[in-house]
mmCIF file of the N, C-alpha and C atoms, coordinates in Angstrom:
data_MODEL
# 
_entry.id   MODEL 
# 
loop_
_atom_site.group_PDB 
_atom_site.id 
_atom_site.type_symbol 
_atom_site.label_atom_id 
_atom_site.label_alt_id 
_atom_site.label_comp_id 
_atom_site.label_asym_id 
_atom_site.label_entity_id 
_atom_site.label_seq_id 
_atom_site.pdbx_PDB_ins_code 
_atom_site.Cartn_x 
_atom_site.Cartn_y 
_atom_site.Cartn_z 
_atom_site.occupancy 
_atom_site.B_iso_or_equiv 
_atom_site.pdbx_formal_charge 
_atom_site.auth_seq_id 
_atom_site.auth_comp_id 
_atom_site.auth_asym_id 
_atom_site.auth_atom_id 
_atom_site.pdbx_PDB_model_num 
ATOM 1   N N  . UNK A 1 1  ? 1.811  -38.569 -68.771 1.00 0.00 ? 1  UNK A N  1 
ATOM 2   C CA . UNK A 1 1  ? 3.176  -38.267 -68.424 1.00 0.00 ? 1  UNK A CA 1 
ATOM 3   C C  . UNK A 1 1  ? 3.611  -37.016 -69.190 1.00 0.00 ? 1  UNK A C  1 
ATOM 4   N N  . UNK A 1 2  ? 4.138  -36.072 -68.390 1.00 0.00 ? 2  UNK A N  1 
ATOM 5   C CA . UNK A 1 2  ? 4.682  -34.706 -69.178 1.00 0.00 ? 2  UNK A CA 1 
ATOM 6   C C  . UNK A 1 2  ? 6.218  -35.092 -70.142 1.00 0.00 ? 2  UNK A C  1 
ATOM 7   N N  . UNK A 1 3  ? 6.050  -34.857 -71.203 1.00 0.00 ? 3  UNK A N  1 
ATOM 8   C CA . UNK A 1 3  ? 7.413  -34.278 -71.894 1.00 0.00 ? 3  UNK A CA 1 
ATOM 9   C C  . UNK A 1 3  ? 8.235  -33.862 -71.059 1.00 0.00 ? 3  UNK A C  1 
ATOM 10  N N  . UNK A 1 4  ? 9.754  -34.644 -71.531 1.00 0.00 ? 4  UNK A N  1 
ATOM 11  C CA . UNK A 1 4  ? 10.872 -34.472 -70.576 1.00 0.00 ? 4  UNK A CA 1 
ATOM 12  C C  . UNK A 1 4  ? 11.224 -32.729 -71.534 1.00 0.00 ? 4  UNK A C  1 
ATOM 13  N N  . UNK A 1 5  ? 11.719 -32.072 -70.636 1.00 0.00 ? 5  UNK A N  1 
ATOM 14  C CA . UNK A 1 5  ? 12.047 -30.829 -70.871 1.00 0.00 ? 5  UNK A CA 1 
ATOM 15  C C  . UNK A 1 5  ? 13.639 -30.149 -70.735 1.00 0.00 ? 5  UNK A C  1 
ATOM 16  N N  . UNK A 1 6  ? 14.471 -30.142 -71.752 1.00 0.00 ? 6  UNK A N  1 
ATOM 17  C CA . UNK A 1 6  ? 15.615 -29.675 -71.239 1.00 0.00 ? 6  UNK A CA 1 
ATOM 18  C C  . UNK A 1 6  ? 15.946 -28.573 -71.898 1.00 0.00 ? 6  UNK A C  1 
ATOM 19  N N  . UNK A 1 7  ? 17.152 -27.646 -71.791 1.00 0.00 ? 7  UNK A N  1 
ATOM 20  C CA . UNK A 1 7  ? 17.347 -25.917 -72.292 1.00 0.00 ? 7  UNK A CA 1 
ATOM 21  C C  . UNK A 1 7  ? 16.979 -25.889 -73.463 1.00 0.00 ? 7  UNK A C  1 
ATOM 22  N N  . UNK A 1 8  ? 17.275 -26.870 -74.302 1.00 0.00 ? 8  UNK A N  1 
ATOM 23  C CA . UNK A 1 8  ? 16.889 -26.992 -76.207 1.00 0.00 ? 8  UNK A CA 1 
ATOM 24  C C  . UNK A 1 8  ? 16.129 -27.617 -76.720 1.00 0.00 ? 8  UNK A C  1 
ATOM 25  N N  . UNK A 1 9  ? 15.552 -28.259 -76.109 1.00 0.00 ? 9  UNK A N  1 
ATOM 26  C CA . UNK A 1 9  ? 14.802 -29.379 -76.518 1.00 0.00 ? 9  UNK A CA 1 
ATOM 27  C C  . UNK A 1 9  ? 13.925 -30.108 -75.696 1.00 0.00 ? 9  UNK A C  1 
ATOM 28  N N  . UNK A 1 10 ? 12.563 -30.314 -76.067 1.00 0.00 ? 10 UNK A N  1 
ATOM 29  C CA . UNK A 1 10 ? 11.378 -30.900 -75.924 1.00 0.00 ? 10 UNK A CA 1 
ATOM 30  C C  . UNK A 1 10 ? 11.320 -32.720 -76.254 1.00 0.00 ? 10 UNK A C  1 
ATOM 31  N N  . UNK A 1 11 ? 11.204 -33.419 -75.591 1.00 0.00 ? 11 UNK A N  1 
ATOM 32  C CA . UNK A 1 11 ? 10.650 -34.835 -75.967 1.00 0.00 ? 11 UNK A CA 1 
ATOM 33  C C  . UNK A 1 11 ? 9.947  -35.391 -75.164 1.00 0.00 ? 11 UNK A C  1 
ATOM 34  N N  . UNK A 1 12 ? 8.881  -36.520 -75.651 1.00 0.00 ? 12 UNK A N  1 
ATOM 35  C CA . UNK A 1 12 ? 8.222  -37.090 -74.782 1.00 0.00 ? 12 UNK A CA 1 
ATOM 36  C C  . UNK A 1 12 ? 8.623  -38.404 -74.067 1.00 0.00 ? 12 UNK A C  1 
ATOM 37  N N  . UNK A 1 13 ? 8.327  -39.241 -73.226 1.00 0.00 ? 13 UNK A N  1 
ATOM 38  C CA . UNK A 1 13 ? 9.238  -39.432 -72.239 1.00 0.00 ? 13 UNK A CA 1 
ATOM 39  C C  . UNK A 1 13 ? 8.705  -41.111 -72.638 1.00 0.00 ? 13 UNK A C  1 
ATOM 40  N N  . UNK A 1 14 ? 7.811  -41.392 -73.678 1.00 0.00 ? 14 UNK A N  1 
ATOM 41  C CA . UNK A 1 14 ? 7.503  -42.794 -74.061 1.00 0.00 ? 14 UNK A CA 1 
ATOM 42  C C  . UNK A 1 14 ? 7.148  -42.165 -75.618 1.00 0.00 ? 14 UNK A C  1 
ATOM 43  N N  . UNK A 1 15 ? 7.070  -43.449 -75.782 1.00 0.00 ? 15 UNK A N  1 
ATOM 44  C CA . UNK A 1 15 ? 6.786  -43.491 -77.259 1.00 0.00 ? 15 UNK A CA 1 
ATOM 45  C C  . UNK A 1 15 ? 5.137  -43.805 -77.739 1.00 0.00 ? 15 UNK A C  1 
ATOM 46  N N  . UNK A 1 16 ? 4.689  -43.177 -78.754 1.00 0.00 ? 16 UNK A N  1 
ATOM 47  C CA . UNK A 1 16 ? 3.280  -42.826 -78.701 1.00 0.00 ? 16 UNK A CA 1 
ATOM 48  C C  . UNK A 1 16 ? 2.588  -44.155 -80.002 1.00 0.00 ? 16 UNK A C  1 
ATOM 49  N N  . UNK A 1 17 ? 3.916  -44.428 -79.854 1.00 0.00 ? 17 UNK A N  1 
ATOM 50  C CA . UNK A 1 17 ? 3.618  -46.124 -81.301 1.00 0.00 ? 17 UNK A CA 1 
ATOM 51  C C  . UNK A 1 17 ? 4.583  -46.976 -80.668 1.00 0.00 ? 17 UNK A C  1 
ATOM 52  N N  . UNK A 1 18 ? 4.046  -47.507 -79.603 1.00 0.00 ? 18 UNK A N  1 
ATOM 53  C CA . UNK A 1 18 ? 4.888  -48.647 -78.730 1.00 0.00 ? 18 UNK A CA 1 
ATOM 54  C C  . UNK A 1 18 ? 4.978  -49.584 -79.325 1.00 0.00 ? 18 UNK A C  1 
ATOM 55  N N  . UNK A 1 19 ? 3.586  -49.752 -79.582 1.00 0.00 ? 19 UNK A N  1 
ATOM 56  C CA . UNK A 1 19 ? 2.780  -50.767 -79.937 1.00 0.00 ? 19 UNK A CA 1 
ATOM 57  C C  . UNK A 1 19 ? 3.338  -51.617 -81.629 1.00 0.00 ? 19 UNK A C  1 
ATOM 58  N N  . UNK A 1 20 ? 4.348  -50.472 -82.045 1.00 0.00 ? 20 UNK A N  1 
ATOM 59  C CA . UNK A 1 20 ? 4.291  -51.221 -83.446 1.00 0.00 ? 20 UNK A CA 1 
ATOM 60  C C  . UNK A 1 20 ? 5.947  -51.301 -83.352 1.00 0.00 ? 20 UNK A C  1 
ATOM 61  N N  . UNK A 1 21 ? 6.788  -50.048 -82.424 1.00 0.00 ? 21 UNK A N  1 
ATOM 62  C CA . UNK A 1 21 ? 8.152  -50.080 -82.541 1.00 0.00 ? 21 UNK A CA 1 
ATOM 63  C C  . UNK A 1 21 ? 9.300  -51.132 -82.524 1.00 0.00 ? 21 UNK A C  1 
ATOM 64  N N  . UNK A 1 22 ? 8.600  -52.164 -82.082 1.00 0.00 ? 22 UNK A N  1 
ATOM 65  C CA . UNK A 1 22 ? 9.193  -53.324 -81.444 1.00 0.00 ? 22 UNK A CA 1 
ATOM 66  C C  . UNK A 1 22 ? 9.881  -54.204 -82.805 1.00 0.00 ? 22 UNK A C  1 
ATOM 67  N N  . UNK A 1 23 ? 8.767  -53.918 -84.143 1.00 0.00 ? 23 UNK A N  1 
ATOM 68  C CA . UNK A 1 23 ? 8.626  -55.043 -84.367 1.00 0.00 ? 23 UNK A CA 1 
ATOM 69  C C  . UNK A 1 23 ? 9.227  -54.339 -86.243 1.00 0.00 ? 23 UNK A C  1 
ATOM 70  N N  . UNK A 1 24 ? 8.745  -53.223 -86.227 1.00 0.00 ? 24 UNK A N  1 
ATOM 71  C CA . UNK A 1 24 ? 9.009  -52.099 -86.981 1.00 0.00 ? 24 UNK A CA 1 
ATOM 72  C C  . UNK A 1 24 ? 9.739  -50.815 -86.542 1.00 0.00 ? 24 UNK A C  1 
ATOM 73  N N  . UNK A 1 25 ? 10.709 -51.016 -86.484 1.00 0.00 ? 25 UNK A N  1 
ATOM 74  C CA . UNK A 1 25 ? 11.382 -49.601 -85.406 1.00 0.00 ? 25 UNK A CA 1 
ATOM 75  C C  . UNK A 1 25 ? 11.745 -48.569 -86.559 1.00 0.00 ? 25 UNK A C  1 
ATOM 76  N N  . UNK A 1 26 ? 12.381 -48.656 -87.675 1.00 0.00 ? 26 UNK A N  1 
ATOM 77  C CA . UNK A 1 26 ? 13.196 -47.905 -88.440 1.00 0.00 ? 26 UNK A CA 1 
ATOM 78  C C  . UNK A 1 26 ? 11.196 -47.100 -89.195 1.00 0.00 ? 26 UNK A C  1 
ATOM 79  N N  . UNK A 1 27 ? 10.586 -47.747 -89.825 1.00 0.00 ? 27 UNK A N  1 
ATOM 80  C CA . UNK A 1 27 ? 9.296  -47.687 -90.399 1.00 0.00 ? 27 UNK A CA 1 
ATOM 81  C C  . UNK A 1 27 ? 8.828  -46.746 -89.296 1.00 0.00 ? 27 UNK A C  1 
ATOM 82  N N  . UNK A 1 28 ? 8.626  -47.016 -87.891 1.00 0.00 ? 28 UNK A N  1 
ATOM 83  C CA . UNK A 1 28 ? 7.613  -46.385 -86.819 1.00 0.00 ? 28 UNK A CA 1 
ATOM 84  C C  . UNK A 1 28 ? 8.563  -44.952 -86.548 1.00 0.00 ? 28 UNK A C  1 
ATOM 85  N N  . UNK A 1 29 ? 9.769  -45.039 -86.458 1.00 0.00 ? 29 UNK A N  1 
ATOM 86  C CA . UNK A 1 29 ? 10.396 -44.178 -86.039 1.00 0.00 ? 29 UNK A CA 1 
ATOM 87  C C  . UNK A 1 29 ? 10.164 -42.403 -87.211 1.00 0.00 ? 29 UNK A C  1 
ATOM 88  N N  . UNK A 1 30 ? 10.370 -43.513 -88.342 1.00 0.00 ? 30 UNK A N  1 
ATOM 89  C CA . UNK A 1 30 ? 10.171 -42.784 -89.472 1.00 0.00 ? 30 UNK A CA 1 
ATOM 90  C C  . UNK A 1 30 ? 9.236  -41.768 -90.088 1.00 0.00 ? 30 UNK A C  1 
ATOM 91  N N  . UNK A 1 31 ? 8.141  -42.301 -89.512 1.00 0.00 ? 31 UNK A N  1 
ATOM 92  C CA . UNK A 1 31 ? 6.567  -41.959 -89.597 1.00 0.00 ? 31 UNK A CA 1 
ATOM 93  C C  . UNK A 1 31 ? 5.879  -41.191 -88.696 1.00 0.00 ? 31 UNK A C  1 
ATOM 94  N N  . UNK A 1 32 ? 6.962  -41.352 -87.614 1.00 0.00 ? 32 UNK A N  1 
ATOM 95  C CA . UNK A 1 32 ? 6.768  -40.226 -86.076 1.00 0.00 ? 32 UNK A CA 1 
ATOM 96  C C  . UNK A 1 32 ? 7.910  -39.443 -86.314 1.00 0.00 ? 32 UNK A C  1 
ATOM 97  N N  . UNK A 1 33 ? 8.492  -38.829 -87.092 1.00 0.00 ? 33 UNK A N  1 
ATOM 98  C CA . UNK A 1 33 ? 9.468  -37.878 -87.362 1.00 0.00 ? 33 UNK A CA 1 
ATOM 99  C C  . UNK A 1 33 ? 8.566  -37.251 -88.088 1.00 0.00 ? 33 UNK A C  1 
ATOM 100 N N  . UNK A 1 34 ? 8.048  -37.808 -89.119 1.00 0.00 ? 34 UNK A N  1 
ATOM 101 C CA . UNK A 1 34 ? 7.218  -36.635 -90.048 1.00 0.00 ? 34 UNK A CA 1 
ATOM 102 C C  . UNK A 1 34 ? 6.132  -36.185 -90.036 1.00 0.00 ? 34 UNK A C  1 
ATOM 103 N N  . UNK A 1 35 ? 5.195  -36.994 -88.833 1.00 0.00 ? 35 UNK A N  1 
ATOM 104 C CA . UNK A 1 35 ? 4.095  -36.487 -87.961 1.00 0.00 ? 35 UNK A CA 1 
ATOM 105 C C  . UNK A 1 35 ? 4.690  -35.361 -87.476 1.00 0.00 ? 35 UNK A C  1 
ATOM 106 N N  . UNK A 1 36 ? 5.647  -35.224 -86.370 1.00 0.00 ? 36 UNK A N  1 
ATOM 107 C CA . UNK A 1 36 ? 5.792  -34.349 -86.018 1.00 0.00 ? 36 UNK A CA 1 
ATOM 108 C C  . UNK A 1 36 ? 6.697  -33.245 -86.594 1.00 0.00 ? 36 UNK A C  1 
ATOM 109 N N  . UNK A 1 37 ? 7.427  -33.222 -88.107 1.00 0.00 ? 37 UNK A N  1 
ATOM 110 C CA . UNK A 1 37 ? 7.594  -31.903 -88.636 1.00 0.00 ? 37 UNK A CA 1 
ATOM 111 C C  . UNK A 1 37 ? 6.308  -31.682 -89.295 1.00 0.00 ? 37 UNK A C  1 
ATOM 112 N N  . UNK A 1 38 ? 5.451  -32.557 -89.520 1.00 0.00 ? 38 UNK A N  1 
ATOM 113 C CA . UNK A 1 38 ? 4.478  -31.787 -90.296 1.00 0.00 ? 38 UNK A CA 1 
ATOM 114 C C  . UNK A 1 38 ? 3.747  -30.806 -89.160 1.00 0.00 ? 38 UNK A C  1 
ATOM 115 N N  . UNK A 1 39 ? 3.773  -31.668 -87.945 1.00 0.00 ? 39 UNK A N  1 
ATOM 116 C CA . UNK A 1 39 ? 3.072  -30.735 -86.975 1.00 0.00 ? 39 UNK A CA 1 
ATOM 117 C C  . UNK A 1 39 ? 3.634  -29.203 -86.636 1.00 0.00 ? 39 UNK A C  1 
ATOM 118 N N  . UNK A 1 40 ? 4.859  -29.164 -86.804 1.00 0.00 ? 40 UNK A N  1 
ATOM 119 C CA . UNK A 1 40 ? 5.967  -28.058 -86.652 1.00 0.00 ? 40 UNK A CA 1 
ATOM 120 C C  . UNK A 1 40 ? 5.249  -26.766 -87.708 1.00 0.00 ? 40 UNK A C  1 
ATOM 121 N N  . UNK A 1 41 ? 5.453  -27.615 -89.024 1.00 0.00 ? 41 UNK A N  1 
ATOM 122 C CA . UNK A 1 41 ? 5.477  -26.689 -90.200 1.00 0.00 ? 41 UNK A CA 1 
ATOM 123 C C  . UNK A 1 41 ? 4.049  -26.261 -90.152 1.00 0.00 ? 41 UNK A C  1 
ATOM 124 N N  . UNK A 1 42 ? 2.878  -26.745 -89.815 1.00 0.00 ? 42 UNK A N  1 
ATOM 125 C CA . UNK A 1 42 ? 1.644  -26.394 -89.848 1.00 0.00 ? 42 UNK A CA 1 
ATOM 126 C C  . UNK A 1 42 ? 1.706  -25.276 -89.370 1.00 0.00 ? 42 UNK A C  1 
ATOM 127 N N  . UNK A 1 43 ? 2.010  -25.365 -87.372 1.00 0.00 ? 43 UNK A N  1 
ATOM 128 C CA . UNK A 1 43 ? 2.041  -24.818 -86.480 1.00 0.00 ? 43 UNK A CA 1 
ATOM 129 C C  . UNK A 1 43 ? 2.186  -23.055 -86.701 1.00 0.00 ? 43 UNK A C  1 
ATOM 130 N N  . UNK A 1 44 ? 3.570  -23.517 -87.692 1.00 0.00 ? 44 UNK A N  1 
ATOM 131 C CA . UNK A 1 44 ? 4.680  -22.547 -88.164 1.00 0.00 ? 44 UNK A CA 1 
ATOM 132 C C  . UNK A 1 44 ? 5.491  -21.741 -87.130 1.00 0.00 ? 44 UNK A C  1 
ATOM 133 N N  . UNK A 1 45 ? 6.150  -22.693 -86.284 1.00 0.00 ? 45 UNK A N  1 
ATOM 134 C CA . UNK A 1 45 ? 6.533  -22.445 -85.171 1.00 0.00 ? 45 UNK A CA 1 
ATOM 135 C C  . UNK A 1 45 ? 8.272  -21.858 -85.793 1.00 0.00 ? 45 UNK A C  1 
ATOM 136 N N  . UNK A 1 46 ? 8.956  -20.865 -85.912 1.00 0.00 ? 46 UNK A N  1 
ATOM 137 C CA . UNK A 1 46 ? 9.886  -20.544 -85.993 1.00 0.00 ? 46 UNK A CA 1 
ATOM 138 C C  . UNK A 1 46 ? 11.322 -21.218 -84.630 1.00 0.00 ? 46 UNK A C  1 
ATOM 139 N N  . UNK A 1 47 ? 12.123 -21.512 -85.024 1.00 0.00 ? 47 UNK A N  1 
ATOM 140 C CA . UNK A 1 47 ? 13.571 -21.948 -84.743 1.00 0.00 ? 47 UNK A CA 1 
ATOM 141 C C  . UNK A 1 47 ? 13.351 -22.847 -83.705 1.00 0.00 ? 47 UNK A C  1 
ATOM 142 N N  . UNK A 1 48 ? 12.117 -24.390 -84.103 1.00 0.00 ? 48 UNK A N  1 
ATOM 143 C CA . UNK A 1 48 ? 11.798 -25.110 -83.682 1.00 0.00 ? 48 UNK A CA 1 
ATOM 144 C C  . UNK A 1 48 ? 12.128 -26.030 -84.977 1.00 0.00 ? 48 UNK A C  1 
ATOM 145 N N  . UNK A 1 49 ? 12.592 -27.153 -84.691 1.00 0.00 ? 49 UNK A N  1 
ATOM 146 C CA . UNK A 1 49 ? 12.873 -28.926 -85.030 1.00 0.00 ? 49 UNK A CA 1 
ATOM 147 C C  . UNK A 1 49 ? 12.834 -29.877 -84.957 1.00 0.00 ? 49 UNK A C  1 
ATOM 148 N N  . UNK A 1 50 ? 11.801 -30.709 -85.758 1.00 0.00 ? 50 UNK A N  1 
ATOM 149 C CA . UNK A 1 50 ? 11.967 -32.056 -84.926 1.00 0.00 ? 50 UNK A CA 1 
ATOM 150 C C  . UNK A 1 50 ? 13.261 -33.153 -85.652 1.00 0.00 ? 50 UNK A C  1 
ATOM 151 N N  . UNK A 1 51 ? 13.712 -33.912 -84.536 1.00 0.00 ? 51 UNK A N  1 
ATOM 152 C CA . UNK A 1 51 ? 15.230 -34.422 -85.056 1.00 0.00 ? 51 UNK A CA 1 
ATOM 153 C C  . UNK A 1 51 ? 14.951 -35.518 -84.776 1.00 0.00 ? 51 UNK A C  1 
ATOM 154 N N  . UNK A 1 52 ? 15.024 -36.850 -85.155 1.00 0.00 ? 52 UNK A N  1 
ATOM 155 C CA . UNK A 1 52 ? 15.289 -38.228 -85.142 1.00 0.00 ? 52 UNK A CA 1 
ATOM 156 C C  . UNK A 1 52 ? 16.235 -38.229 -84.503 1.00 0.00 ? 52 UNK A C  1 
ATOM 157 N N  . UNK A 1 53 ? 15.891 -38.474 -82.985 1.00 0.00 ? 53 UNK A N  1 
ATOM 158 C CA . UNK A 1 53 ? 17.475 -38.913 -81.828 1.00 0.00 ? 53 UNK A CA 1 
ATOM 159 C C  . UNK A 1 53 ? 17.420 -40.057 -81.079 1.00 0.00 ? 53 UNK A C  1 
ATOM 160 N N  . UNK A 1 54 ? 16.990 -40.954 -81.280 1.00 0.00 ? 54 UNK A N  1 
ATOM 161 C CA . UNK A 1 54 ? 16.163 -42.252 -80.271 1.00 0.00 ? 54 UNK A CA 1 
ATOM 162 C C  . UNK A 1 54 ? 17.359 -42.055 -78.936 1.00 0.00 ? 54 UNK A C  1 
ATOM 163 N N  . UNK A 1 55 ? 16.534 -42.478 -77.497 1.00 0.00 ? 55 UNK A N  1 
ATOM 164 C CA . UNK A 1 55 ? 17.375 -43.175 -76.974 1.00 0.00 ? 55 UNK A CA 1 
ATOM 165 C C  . UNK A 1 55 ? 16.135 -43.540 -76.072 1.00 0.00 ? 55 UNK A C  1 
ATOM 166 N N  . UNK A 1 56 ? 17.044 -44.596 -75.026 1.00 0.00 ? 56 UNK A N  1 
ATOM 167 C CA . UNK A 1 56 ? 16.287 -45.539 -74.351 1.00 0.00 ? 56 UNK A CA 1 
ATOM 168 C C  . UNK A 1 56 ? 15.188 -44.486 -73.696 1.00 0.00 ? 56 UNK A C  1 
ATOM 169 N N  . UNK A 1 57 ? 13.985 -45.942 -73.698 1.00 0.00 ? 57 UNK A N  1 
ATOM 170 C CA . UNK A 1 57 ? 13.074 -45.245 -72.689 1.00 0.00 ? 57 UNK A CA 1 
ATOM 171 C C  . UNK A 1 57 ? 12.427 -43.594 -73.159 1.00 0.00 ? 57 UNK A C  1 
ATOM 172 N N  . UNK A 1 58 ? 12.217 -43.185 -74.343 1.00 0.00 ? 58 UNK A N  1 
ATOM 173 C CA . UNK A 1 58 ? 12.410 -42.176 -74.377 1.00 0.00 ? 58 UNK A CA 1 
ATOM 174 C C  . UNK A 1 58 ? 11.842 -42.312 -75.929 1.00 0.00 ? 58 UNK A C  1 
ATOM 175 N N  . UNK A 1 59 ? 10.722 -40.945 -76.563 1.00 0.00 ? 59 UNK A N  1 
ATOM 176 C CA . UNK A 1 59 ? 10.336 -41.075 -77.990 1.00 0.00 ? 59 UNK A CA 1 
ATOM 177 C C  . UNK A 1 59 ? 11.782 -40.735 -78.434 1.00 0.00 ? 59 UNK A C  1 
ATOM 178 N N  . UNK A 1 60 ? 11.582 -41.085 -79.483 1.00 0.00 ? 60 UNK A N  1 
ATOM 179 C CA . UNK A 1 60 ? 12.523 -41.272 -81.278 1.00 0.00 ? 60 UNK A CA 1 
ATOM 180 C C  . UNK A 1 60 ? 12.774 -40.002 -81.582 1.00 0.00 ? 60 UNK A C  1 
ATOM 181 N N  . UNK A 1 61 ? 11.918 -38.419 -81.635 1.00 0.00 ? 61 UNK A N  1 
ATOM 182 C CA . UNK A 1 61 ? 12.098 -37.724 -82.137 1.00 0.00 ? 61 UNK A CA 1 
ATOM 183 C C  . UNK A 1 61 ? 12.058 -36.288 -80.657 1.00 0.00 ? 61 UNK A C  1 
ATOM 184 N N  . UNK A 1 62 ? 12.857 -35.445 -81.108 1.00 0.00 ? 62 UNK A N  1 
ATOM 185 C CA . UNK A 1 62 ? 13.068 -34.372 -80.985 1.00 0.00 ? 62 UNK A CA 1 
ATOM 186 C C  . UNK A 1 62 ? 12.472 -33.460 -80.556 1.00 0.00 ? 62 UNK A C  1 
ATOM 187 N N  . UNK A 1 63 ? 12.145 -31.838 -79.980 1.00 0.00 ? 63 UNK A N  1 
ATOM 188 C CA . UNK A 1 63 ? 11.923 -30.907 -80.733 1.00 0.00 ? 63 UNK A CA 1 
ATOM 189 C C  . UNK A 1 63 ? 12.990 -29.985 -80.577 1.00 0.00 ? 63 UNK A C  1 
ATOM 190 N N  . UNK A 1 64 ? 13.923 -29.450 -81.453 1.00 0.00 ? 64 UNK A N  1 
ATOM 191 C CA . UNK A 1 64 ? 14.988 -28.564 -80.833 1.00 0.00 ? 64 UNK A CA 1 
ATOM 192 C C  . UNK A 1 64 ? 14.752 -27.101 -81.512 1.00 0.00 ? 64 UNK A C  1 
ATOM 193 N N  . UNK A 1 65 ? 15.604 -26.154 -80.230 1.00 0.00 ? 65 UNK A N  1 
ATOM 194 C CA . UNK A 1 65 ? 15.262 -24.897 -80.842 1.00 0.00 ? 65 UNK A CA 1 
ATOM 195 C C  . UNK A 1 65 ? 16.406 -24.642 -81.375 1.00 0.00 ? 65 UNK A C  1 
ATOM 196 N N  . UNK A 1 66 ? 16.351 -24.675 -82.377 1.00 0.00 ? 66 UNK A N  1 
ATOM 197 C CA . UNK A 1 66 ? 17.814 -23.866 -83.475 1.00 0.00 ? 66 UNK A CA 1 
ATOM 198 C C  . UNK A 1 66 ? 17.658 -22.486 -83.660 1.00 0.00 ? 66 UNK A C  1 
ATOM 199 N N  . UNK A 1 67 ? 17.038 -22.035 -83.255 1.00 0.00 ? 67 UNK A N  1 
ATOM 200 C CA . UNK A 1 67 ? 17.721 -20.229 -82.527 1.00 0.00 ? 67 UNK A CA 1 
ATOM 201 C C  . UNK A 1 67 ? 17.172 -19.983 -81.303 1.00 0.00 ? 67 UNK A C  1 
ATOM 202 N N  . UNK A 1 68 ? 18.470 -18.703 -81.173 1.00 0.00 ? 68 UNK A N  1 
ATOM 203 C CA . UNK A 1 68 ? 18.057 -17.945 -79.455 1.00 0.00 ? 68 UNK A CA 1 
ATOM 204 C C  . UNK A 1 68 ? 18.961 -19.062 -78.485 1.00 0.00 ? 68 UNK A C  1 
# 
């Protein structure tokens, strides 16, 4: 399934730790936020973010562009 795509921001459209969110949400959520800034900062992708935003149906985290 492709990443939902909107003007600012990147997310994927399920969650990639289903499997544990249920039961551990705050822990799983937590741990997939900093997967993916670490993935950011590696990258070194400039006026890119990943943000802890849950909503339904939908991963936990972010990617937003904070410039441009």
């Amino acid at each position: 399934m492709k990443p939902a795509r909107a003007t600012k921001e990147i997310r994927l459209r399920n969650c990639p730790f289903h499997a544990l969110v249920d039961q551990h949400k705050k822990l799983t959520c937590s741990m997939n936020l900093a997967l993916i800034e670490g993935v950011v900062s590696e990258l070194d992708i400039p006026g890119v973010k990943a943000a802890l935003d849950p909503r339904p149906g939908m991963c936990c985290v972010a990617l937003r562009l904070t410039k441009g």
